[in-house]
C-alpha positions in Angstrom: -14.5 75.4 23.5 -16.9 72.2 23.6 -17.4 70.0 20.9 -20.7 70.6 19.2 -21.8 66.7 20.1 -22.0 66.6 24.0 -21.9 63.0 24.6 -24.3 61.4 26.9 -21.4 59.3 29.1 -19.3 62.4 29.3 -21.9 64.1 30.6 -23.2 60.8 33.1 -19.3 60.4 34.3 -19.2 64.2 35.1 -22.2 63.6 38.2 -21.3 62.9 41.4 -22.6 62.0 44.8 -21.1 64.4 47.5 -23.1 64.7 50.9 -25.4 62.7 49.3 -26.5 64.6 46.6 -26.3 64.7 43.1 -24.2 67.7 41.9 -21.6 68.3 38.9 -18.1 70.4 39.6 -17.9 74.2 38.8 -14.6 73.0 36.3 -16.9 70.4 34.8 -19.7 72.8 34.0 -17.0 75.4 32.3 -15.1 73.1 30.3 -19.1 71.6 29.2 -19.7 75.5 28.4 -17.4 76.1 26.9 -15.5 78.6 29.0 -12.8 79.5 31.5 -14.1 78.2 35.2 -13.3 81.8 36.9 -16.2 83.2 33.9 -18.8 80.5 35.0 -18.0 81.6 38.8 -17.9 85.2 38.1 -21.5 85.3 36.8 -22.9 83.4 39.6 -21.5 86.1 42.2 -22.8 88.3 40.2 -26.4 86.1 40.4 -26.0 85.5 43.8 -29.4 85.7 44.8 -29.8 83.1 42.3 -28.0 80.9 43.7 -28.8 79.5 47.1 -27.3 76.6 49.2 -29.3 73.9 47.9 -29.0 75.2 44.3 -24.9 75.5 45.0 -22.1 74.9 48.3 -18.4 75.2 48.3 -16.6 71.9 49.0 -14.8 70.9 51.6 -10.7 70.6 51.5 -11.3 66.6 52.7 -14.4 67.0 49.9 -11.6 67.9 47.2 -9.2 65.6 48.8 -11.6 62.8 48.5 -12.5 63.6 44.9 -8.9 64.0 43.9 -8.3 59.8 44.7 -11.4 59.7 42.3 -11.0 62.3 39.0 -8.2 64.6 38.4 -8.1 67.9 40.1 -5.2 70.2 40.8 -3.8 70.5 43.8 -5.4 73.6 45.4 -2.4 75.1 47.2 0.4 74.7 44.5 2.6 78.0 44.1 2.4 77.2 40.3 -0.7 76.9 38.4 -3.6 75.3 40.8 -6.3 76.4 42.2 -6.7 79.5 44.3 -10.2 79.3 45.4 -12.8 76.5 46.7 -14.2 74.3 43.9 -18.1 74.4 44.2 -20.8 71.8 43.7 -24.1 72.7 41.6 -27.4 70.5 42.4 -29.4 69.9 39.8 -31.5 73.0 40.2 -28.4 75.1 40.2 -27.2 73.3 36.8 -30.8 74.2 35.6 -30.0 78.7 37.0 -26.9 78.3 35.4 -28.8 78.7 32.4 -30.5 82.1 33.0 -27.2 83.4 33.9 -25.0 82.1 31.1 -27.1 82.7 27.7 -25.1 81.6 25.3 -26.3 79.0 22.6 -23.7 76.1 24.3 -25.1 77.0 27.4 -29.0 76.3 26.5 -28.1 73.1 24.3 -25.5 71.7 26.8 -27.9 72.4 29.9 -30.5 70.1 28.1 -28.2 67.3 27.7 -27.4 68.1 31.6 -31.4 68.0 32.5 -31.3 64.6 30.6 -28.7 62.9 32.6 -29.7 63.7 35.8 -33.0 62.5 34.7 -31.6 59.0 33.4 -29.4 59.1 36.8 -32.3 59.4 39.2 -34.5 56.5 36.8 -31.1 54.1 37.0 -31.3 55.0 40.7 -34.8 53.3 40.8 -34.3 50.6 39.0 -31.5 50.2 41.0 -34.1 50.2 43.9 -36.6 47.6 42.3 -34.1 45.2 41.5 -32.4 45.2 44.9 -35.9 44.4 46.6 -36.2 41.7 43.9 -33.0 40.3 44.6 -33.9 40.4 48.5 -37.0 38.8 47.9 -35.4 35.7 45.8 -32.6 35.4 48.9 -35.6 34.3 51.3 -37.0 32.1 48.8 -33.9 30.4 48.3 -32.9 29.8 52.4 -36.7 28.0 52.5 -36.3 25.7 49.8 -32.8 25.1 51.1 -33.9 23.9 54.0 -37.2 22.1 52.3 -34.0 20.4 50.1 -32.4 19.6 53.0 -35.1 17.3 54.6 -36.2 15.8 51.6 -32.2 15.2 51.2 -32.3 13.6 54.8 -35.1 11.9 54.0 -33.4 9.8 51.1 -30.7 9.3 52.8 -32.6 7.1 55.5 -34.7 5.3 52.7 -31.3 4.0 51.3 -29.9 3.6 54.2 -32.7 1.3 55.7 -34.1 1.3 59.0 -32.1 0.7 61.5 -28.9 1.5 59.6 -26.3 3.0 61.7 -27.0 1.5 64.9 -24.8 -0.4 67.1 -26.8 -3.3 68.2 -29.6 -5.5 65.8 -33.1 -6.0 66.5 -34.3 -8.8 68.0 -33.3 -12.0 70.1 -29.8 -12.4 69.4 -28.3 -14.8 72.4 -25.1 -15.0 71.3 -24.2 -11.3 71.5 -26.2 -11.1 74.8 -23.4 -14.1 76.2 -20.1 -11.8 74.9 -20.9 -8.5 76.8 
């Protein structure tokens, strides 16, 4: 059973991006609700009209394979214990159905805190945005006035130097060097 405080970063570590959307694992959703994954699964068949592909898909065994590297799954092939069937992905929207089908008390509370996340996950998202651009925008400042420092660098660099420093051969009349070349 869940704990009556659903925390926010269990719930925030428990989103993931697959195919480029933001979606939580049927397991996740169960152990959140507080029951056994087959239940959860079992009443969305039973919704299935409820339930379309952008609301919920089946992963892929490379899906699950990649996901295993990342959060602990069991294998899905083992003869003992295991899974048996595909794990399944639920979108936001689908997180938000889940709550007409399972109508439990844990259920509504738990969805809330679910809304809220992906809420606080799409508003990091744009911030995320905003301070990429600024960081972008402060790169190109920086390569001008590295350049700009540059010359005035250069610049210095000749006024100590004085002119004509650096070069092989003195100005003016100098007879004596003209006789030894």
């Amino acid at each position: 059973m869940v704990s009556k405080d659903v925390t926010k970063p269990a719930i925030d570590a428990q989103i993931h991006k697959i195919r480029g959307i933001s979606v939580m694992l049927d397991f996740d959703l169960a152990a959140l609700y507080g029951v056994a994954t087959g239940v959860l699964l079992q009443a969305v068949r039973r919704n299935q009209n409820r339930f379309p592909a952008d609301f919920m898909f089946a992963l892929s065994v490379q899906e699950v394979t990649r996901l295993r590297s990342q959060i602990v799954i069991s294998k899905l092939a083992e003869k003992r214990g295991g899974r048996r069937y595909q794990v399944h992905a639920f979108t936001e929207q689908g997180v938000a159905m889940l709550s007409s089908v399972l109508r439990s008390e844990t259920a509504v509370r738990v969805n809330i805190e679910i809304m809220r996340a992906f809420v606080r996950l799409r508003h990091a998202a744009i911030v995320s945005d905003k301070v990429m651009a600024l960081i972008e925008d402060l790169s190109k400042r920086i390569d001008v006035h590295d350049a700009v420092i540059t010359d005035i660098v250069e610049s210095i660099r000749q006024m100590v130097e004085g002119p004509g420093a650096g070069r092989a051969r003195p100005i003016g009349f100098t007879a004596d060097l003209e006789r030894e070349e």
